[in-house]
NUDO-677019 format. One line per field, with one value per atom (N, C-alpha, C): y, x, z; residue number from 1. Coordinates in Angstrom, 2 decimals. Atoms other than C-alpha are relative to their C-alpha. Layout:
! residues N
py <- c(Y; ...)
px <- c(X; ...)
pz <- c(Z; ...)
num <- c(NUM; ...)
END
This chain:
! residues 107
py <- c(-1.18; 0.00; 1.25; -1.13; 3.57; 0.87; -1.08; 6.10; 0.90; -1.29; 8.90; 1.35; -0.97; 10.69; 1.36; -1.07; 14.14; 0.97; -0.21; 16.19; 1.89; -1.15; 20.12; 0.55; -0.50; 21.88; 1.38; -1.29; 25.41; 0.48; -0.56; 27.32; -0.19; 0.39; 25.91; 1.17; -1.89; 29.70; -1.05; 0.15; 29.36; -0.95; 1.16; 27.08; -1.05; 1.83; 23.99; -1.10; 0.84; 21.21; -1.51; 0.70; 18.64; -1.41; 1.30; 14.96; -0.48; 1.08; 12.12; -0.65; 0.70; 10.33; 1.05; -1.15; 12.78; 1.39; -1.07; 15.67; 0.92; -0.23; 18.21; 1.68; -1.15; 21.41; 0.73; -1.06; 24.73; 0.69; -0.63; 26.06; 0.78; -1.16; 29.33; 0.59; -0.53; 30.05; 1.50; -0.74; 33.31; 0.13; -0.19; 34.37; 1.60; -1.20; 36.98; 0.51; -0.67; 39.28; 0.47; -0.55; 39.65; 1.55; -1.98; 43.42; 0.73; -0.58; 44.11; 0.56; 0.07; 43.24; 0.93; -1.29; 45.07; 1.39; -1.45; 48.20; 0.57; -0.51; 48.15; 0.86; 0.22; 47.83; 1.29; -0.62; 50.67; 1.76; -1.20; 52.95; 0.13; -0.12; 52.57; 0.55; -0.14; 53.33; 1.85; -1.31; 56.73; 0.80; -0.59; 57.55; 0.30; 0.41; 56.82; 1.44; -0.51; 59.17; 1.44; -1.59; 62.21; 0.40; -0.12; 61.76; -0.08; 0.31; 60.90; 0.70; -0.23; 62.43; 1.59; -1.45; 66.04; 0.48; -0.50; 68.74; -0.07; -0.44; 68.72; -1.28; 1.10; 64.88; -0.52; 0.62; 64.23; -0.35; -0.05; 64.96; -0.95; 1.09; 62.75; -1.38; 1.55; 59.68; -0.20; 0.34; 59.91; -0.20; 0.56; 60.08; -1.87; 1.14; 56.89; -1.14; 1.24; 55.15; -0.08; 0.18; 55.59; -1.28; 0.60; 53.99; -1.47; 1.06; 51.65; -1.15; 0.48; 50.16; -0.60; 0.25; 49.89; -1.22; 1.03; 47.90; -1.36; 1.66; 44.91; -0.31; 0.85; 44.70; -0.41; 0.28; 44.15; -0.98; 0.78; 41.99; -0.02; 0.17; 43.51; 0.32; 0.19; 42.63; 1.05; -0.89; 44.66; 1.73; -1.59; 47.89; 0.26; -0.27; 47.40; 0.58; -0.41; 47.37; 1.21; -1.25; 50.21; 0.96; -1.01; 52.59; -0.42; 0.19; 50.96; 1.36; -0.35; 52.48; 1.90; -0.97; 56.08; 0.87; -0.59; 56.38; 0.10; -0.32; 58.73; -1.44; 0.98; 55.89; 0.11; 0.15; 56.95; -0.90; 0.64; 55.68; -1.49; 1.42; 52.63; -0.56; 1.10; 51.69; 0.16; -0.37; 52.41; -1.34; 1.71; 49.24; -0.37; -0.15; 50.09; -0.66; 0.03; 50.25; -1.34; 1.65; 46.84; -0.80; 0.75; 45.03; -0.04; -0.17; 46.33; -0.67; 0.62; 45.11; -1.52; 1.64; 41.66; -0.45; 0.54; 41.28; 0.34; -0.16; 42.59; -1.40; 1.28; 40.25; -1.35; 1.10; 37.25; -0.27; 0.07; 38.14; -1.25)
px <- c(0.84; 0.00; 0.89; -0.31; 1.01; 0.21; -0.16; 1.68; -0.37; 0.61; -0.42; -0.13; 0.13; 0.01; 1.12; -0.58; 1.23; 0.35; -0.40; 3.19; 0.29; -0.39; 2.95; 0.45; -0.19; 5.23; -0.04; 0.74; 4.17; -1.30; 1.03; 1.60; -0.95; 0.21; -0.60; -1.39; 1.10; -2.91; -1.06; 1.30; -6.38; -0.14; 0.13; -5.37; -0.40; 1.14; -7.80; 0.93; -0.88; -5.40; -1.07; 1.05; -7.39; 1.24; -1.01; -5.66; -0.93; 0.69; -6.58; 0.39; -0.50; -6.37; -0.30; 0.80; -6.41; 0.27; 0.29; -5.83; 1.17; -1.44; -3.43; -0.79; -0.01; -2.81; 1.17; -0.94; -0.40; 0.36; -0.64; 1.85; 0.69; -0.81; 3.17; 0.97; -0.66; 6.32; 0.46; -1.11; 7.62; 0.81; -0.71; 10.36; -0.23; 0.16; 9.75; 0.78; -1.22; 11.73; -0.85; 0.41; 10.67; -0.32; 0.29; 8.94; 0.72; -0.96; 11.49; 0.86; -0.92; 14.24; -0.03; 0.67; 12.41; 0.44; 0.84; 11.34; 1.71; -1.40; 15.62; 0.44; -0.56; 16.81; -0.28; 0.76; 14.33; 0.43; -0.42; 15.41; 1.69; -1.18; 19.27; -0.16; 0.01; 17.73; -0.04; -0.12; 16.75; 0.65; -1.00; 19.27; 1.14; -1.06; 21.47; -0.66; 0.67; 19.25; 0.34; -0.26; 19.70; 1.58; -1.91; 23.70; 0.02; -0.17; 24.13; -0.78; 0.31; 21.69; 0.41; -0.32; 22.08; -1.40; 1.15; 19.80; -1.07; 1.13; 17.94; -0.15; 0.28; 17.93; -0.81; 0.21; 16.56; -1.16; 0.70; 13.26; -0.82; 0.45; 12.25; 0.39; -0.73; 14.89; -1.11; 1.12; 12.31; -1.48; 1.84; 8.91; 0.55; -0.26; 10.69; 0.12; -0.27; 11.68; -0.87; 1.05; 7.94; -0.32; 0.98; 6.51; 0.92; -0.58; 9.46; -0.25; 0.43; 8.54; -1.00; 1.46; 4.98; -0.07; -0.24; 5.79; 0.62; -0.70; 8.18; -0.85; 1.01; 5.79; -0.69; 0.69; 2.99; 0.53; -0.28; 5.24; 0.08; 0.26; 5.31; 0.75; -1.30; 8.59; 0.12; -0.25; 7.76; 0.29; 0.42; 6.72; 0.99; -1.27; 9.73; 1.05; -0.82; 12.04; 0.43; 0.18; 10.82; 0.27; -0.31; 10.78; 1.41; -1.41; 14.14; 1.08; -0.65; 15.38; -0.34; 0.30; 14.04; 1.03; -1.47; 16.64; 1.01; -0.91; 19.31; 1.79; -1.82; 23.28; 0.25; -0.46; 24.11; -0.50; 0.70; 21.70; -0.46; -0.27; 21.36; 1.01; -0.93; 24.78; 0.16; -0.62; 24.90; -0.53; -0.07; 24.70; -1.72; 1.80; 20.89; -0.63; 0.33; 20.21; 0.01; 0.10; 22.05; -0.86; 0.68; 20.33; -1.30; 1.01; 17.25; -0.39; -0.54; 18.45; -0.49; -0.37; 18.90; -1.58; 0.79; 15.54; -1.21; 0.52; 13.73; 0.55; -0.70; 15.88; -0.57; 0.51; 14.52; -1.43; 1.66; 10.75; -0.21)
pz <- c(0.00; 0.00; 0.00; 0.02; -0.98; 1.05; -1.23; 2.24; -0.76; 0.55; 0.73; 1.32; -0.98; 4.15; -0.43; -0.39; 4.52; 1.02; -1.01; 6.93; -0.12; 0.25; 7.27; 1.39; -0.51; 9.44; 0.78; 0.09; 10.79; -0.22; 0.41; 10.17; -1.61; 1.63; 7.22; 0.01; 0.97; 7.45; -0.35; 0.08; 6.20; -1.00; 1.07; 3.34; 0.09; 0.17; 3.04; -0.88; 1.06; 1.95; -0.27; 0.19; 0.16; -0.48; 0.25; -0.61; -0.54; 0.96; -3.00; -1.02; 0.85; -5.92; -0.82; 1.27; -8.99; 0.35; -0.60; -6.90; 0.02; -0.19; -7.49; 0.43; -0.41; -5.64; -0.80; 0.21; -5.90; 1.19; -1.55; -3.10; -0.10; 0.05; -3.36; 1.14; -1.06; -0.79; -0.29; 0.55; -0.63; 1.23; -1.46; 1.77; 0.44; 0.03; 3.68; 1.38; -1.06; 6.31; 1.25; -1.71; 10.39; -0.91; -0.17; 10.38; 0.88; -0.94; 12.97; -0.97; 0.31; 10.74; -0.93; 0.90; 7.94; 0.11; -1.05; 10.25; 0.47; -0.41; 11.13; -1.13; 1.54; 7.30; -0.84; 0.70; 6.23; 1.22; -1.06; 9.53; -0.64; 0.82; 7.86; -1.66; 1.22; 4.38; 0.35; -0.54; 6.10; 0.73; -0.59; 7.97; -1.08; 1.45; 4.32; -0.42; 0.66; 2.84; 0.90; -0.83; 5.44; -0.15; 0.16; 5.42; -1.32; 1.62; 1.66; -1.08; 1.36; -0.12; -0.48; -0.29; -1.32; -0.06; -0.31; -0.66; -0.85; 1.69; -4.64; 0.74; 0.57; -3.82; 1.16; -1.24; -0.34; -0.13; -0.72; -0.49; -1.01; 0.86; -3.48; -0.01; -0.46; -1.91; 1.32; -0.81; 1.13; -0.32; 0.32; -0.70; -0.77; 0.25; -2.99; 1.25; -0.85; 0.44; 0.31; -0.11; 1.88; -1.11; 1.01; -1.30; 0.02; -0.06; -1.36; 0.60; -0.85; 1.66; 0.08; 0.01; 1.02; -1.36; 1.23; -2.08; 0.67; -0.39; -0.19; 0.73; -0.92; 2.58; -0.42; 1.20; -0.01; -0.66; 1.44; -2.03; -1.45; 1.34; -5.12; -0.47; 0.40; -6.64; -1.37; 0.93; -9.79; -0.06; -0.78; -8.29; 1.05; -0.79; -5.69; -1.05; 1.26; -8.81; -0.63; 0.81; -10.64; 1.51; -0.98; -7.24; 0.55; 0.09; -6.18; -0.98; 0.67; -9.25; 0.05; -0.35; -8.49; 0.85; -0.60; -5.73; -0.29; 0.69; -6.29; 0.17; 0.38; -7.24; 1.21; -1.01; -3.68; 1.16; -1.01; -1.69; -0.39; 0.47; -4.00; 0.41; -0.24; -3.21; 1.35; -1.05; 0.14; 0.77; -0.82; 2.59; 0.32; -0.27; 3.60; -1.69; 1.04; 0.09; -0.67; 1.21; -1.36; 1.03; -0.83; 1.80; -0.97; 0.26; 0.23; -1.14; 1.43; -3.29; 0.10; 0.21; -2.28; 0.65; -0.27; -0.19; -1.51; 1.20; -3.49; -0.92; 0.84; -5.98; 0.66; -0.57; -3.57; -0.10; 0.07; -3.51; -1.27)
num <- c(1; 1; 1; 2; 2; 2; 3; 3; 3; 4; 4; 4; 5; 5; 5; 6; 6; 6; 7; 7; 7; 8; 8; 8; 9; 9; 9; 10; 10; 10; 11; 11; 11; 12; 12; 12; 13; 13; 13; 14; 14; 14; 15; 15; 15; 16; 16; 16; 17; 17; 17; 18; 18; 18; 19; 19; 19; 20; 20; 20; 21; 21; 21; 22; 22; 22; 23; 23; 23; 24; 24; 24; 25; 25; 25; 26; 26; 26; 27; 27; 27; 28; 28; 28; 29; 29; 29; 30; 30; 30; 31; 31; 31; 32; 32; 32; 33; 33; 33; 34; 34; 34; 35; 35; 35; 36; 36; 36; 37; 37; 37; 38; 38; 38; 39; 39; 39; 40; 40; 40; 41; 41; 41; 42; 42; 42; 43; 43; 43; 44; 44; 44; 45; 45; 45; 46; 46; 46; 47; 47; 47; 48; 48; 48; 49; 49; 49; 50; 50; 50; 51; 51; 51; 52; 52; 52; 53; 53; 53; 54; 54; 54; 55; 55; 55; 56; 56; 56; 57; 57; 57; 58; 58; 58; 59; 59; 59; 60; 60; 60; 61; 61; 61; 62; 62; 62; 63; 63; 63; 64; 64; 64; 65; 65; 65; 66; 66; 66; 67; 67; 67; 68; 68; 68; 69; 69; 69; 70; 70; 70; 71; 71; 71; 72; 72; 72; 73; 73; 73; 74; 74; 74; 75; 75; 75; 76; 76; 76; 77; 77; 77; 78; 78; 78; 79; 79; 79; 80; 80; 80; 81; 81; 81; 82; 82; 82; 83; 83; 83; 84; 84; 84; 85; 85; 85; 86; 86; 86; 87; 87; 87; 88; 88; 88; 89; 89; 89; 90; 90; 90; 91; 91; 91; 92; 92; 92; 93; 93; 93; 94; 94; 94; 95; 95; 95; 96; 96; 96; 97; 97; 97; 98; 98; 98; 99; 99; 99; 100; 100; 100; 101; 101; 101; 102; 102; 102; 103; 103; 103; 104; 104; 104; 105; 105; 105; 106; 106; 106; 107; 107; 107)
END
């Protein structure tokens, strides 16, 4: 006889998992980052942004980091992308910034 059992670790959320013969599902993981760790990552993006940016550039690297923000928490890798790219070369490369890079690139 077949072992058709299954074993979910964590939190299986509101998802109704259904089993059987014939039966196929879809399981979407994404990874995603503590809101602490986040809420740190995003306090370094602004602090980057007050030291680094210049005065023409500040105040449009802070409306981009708002929206920025609102986009990873959300998840929306495309719309991270495009506003990513909004911020002025400095604050892109700056350590806040590639952090930010790499949790985008992962979504």
């Amino acid at each position: 006889m077949v072992d058709k059992s299954i074993t979910i670790q964590g939190n299986a959320g509101q998802n109704i998992i259904n089993t059987g013969d014939n039966n196929s599902q879809q399981l979407t993981i994404y990874q995603t980052t503590d809101n602490k760790e986040l809420d740190a990552i995003f306090s370094k993006l602004l602090e980057a942004i007050e030291t680094l940016s210049t005065t023409d550039n500040r105040v449009d690297d802070l409306e981009a980091a708002s929206k920025l923000k609102d986009a990873v928490v959300n998840n929306e890798k495309a719309r991270a992308e495009k506003i990513f790219g909004w911020l002025s070369q400095i604050i892109q490369s700056s350590s806040a910034g590639l952090q930010i890079f790499d949790i985008i690139s992962k979504m």
